[in-house]
N, C-alpha and C positions, 0 to 999 in steps of 0.2 A: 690750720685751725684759726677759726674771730673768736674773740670774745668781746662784749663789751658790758662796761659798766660804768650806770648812773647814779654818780655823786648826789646831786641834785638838780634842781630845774635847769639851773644855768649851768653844769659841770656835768663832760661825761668824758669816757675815754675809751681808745678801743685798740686792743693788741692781737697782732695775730703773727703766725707760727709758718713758713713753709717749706719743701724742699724742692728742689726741681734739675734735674739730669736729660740731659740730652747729648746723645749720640750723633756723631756724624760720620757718613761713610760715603766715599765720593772715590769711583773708579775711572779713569779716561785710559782709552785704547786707542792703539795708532792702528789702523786700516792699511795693510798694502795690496793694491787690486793691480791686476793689468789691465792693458788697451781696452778691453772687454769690459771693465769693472768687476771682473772676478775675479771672487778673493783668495789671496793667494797666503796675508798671516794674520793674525791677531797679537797683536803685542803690548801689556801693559805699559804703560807708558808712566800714570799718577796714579798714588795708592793713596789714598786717606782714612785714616780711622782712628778720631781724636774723639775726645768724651770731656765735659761740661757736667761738669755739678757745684750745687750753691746751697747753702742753709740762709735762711734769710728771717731777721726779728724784727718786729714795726709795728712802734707806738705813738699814737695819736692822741693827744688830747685838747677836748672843746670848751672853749667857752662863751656865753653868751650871754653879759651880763643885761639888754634887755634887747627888745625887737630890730634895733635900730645898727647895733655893734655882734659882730663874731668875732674870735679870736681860734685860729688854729695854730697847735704844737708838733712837730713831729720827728722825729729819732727813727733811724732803718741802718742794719748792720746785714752786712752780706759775706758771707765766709765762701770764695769762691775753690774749689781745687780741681782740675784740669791736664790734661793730655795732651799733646799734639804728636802725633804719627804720621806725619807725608814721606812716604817714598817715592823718590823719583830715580826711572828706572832705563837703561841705556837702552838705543832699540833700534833694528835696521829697517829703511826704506829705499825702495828704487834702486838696491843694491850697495846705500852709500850707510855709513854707521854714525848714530848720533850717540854722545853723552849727558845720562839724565844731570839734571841739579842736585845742587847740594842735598841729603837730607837733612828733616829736622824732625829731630825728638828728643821733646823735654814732657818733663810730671812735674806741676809746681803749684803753689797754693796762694793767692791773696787774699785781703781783707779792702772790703769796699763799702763806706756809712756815707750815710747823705741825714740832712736835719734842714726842717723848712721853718718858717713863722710866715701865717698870713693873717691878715687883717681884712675883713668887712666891714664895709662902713656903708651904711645909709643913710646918705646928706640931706636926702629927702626923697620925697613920693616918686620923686622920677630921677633922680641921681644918684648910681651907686657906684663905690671906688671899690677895688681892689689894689693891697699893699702886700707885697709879699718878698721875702730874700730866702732862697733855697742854697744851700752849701751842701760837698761834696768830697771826702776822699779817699783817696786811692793808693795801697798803700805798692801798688809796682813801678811807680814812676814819681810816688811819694810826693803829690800833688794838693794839694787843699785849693777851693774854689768857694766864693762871694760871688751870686750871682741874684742882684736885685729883679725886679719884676713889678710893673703897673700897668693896671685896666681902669678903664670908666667909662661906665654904662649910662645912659640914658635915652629914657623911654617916656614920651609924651601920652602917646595910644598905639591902639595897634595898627596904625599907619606909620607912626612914628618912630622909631630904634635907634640910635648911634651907638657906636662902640669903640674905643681906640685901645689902643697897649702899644708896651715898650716892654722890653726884657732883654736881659743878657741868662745866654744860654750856654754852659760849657761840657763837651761829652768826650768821655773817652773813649780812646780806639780800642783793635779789635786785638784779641789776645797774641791773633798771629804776628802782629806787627812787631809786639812789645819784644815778643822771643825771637825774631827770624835775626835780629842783628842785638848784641847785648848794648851797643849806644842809644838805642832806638828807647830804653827806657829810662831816659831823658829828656824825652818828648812831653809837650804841653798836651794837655787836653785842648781839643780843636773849640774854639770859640764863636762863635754867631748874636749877633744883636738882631731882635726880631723889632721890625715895626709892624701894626697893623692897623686897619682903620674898616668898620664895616656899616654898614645900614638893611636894615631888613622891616619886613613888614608879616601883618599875618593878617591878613583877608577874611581868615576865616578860623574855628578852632584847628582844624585839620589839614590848612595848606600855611604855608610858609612860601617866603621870597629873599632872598638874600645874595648880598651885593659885597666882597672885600675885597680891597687892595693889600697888599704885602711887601715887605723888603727883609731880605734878610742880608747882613754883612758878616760874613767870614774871615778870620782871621784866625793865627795858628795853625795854618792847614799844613799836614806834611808832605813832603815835599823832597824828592833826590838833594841828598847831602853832597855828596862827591862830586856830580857833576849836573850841568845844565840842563834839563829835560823837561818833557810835557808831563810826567806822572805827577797827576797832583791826587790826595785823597779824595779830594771832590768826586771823582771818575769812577772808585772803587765800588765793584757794587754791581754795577751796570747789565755786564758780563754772566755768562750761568758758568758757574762751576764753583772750585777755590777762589776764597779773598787774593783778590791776584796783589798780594804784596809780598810773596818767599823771595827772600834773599835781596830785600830794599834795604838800603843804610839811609836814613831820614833827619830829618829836620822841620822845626814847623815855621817856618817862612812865607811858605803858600798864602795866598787872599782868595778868596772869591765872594760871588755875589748872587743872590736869586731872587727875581720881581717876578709879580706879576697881578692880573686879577680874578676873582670867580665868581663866575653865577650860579647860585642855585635857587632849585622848583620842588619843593618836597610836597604831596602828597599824603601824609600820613595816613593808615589804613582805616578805612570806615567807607561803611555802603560799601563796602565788599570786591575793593583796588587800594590800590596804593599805585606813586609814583615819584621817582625819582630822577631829576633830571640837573646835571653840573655840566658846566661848560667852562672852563678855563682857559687862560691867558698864561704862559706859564716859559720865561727863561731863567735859564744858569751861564752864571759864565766866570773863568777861572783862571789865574794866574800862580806861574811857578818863582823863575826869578830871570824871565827873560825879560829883558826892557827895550825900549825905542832910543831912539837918539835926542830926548830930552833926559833921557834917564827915568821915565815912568814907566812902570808894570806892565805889560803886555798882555789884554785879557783873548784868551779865546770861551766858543762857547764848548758846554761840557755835554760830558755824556746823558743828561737829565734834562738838556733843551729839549723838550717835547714842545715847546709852543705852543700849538692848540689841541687842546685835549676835552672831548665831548662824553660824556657817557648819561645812558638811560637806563634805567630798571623800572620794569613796570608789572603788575602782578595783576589778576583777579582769581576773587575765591569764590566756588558754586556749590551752598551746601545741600549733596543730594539729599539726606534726612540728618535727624539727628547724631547718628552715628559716624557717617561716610562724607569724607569734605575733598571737593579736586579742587587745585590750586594751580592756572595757567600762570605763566611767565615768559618775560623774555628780556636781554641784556643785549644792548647796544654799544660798541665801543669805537671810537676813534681818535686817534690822533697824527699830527703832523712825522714826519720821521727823524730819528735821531740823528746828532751827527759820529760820526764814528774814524775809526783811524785808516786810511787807504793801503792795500796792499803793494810794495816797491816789490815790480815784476821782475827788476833786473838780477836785484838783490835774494828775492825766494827760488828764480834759476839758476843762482849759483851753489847757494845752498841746498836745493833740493827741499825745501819744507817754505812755509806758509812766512814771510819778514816781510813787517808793516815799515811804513814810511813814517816814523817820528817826527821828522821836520814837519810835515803835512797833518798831522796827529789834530782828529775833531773838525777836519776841512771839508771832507767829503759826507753827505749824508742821505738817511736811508729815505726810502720811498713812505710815502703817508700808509698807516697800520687802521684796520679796523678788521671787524669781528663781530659777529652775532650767532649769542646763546639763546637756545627755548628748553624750556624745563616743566612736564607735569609732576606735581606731585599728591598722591595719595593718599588723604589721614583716615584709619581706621580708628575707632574708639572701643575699646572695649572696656568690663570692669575693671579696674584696677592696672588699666596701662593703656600706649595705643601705639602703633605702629603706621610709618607713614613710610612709604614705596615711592620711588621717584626716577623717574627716566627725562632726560639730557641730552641734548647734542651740541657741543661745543662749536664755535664756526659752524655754524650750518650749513654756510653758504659758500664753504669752503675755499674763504680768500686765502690766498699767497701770501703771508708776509715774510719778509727777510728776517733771518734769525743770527746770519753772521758768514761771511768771505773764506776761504782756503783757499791757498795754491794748489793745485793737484800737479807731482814733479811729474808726473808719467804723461798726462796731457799736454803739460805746461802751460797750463790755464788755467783761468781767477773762476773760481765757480761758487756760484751761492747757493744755501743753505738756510729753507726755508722752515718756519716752524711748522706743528703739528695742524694739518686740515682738518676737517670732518673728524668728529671723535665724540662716537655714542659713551653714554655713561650709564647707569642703572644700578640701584638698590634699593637697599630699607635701611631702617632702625629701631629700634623699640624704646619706646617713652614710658618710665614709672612717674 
């Protein structure tokens, strides 16, 4: 629930109330097929069925003592209480027996407040600053955080824009982390300082142009405690499945870095299209605690160098009458391919199952990704509601990307595993 209430011209405030529970349920099965690829078991392998819930109260208050100055307040308290259930479960392949991982299962409860002050300031007709310090904490790693923050805007016309900021950004990690080892909540929240600097223009009311560079620097990333390794948090994420961090012992030692720049072309809707179009410049790169023989850091790139990364959305709307509206589209994507970790064949033959090459970890990487969606959609208008039906085909065009490597022991060969082609979609909904 909002509520808000004004004091007076210059004083308002505004509180609101929420809950929010989310479920997760994430099954993975081990496959054993013969020479044929027919299958011969199905065996659980990861059970997952942990649960997230939050109460959360946040209050805001404004003020504006005249056109020139704002001042914002803010206080947020989050009462988190929480599940983790991962079974990991033993299971035979190719005749040989594997044992699952550890489980973990914990119910535990924290408490997580954050409070900002920001200041507006209008230095004049075409210079605006923003002053802000947001704080944060956390009470499972019992962390408090100071985390300043500056922008300033200036705008000559509408040829003309600049923008720059600076900020220090601090975020905590993921539940799984904190609990999979109990040192682990001792860890920092991971740190980042943002730079940014941008230029834009606006040709018109309804298109826009815009042009930013970026830097961000990381520090406190965590990072294998015990021993020397490429797992940096940076990486986490990447991957479909589990937060692949069960049974990491951590440290936040880790560094990294992300540059790069973006274009965009926005279109906003009128005469009856819109259009979007971003084009990015975009690397990550990240270190653990491997060094050179100066004794400097050792960066490689992460799981997140996409490089160049292009996408378009483009729409038009044809209204048959007053009632009935079709709405074409279409979604353009591409980008360069990640880097990822390569599979040591010598090592998954002896084993019998799927063992990457650590050493080589982020050297090898995937083939360039694109994709294109078309989408009509429907709106019917009736009294008092309307309903709008929509059909879809994901990849159309049905490109091949790479989704991720296995060893297969029965072959004994690297075989890839591409994502979903062609994939009609279709429905409705109904609008009050």
């Amino acid at each position: 629930g909002n509520w808000t209430h004004l004091f007076n011209k210059k004083w308002y405030s505004k509180f609101t109330l929420g809950f929010t529970r989310s479920d997760f349920n994430t099954e993975i099965w081990v496959l054993d097929a013969d020479e044929n690829y027919e299958l011969i078991s199905k065996q659980t392998q990861v059970n997952n069925a942990s649960q997230e819930q939050f109460a959360t109260a946040k209050y805001i208050l404004n003020y504006s003592p005249n056109s020139r100055h704002y001042f914002s307040l803010g206080v947020e308290g989050k009462y988190k209480e929480y599940s983790i259930n991962n079974n990991y479960y033993d299971f035979t392949l190719a005749g040989l027996e594997f044992e699952g991982a550890d489980n973990l299962l914990k119910e535990e409860n924290a408490i997580q407040s954050f409070a900002f002050v920001n200041w507006n300031w209008k230095i004049s007709k075409k210079l605006t600053s923003n002053f802000g310090i947001h704080s944060q904490y956390f009470s499972l790693s019992e962390d408090l955080t100071i985390e300043p923050r500056f922008a300033l805007n200036y705008s000559e016309n509408k040829w003309i824009n600049f923008n720059i900021g600076i900020g220090l950004h601090r975020q905590t990690l993921p539940l799984l982390l904190y609990e999979t080892k109990s040192e682990n909540k001792n860890l920092e929240p991971m740190q980042a300082v943002h730079y940014l600097a941008g230029y834009s223009i606006l040709p018109s009311d309804d298109w826009q142009i815009k042009l930013e560079a970026f830097y961000k620097d990381y520090s406190k990333v965590p990072v294998e405690k015990d021993t020397v390794s490429w797992w940096s948090m940076s990486n986490v994420g990447a991957a479909y499945g589990p937060v692949e961090v069960q049974g990491i012992s951590a440290e936040s030692k880790g560094r990294g870095r992300t540059y790069g720049v973006e274009f965009s072309l926005t279109k906003n809707f009128s005469d009856g299209y819109y259009i979007t179009l971003s084009n990015s410049y975009i690397r990550q790169e990240f270190a653990t605690k491997f060094k050179d023989e100066n004794g400097d850091l050792i960066y490689r790139n992460g799981a997140f160098d996409n490089q160049l990364v292009v996408n378009l959305l483009a729409g038009y709307e044809w209204k048959i009458d007053g009632n009935n509206t079709l709405e074409f589209s279409t979604k353009l994507s591409f980008s360069n391919g990640v880097p990822f970790t390569p599979i040591d064949r010598i090592k998954s033959s002896q084993e019998k199952r799927t063992e990457y090459n650590e050493e080589l970890s982020f050297l090898s990487r995937k083939s360039n990704y694109s994709k294109t969606d078309i989408r009509i959609d429907w709106r019917q208008n009736f009294e008092g509601f309307s309903m709008v039906s929509f059909f879809s085909i994901e990849n159309v065009l049905n490109t091949q990307n790479e989704f991720f490597r296995a060893y297969n022991p029965v072959t004994q060969k690297e075989r890839v595993i591409n994502q979903i082609g062609l994939l009609p979609i279709g429905g409705f909904k109904i609008e009050f």
